[in-house]
ZALOFI-483899 format. One record per atom (N, C-alpha, C): z, x, y. Coordinates in steps of 0.05 Angstrom, whole numbers, padded with zeros to 5 digits, always signed. Atoms other than C-alpha are relative to their C-alpha. Layout:
ZALOFI-483899
ZXY
...
END
This chain:
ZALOFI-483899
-00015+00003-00024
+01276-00696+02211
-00016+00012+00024
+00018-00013-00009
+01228-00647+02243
-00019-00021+00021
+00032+00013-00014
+01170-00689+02250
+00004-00033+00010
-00014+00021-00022
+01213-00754+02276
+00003+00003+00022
-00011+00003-00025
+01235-00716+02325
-00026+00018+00026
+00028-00005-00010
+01159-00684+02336
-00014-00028+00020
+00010+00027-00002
+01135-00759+02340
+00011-00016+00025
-00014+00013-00021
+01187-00788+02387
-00009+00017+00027
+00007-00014-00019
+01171-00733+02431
-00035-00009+00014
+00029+00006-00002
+01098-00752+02426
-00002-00029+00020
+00014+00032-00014
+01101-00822+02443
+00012-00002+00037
-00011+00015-00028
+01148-00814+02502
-00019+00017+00027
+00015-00015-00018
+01101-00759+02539
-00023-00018+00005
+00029+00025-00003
+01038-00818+02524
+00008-00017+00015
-00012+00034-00021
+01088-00876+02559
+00004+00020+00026
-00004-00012-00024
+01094-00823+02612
+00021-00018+00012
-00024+00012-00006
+01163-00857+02625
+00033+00013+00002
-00024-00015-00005
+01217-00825+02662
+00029-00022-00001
-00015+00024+00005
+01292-00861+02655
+00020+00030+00004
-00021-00018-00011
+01365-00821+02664
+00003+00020-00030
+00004-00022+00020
+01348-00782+02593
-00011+00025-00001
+00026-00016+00005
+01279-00757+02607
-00009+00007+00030
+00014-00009-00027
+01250-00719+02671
-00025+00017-00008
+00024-00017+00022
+01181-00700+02655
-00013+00018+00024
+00016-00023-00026
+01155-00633+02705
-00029+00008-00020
+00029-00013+00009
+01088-00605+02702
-00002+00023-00006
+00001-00033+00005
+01106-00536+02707
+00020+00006-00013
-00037-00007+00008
+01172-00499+02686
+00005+00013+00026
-00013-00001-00028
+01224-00483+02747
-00011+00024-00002
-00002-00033-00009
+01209-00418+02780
+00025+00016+00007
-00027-00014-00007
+01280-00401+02790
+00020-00021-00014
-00008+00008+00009
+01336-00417+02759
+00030-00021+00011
-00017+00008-00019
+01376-00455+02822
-00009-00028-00008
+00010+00018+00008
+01322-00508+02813
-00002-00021-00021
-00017+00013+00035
+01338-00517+02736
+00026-00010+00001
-00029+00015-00004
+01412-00531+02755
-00003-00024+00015
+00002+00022-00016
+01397-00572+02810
-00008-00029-00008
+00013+00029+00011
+01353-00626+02768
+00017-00001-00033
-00015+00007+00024
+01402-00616+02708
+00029-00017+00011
-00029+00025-00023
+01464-00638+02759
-00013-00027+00009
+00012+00021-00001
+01419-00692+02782
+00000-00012-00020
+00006+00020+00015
+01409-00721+02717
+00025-00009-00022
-00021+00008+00011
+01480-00717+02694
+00020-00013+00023
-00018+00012-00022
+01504-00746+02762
-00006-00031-00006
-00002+00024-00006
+01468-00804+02751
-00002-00017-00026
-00006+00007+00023
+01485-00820+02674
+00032-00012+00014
END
């Protein structure tokens, strides 16, 4: 189950393909206003 969910992970960072599941950042937030803000964003628009 592990390494399915290793693999899935793999392929979708290679399609570099964002969609209303996946938001892919380069860094991690520097504060934690920022982390809410793009977690409300991505359940606003599910």
């Amino acid at each position: 189950m592990e390494e399915e969910l290793l693999s899935k992970i793999k392929v979708l960072i290679e399609i570099q393909r964002e969609d209303e599941w996946w938001d892919f950042k380069q860094e991690h937030h520097h504060d934690k206003a920022a982390l809410v803000h793009d977690i409300v964003c991505m359940a606003v628009s599910v």
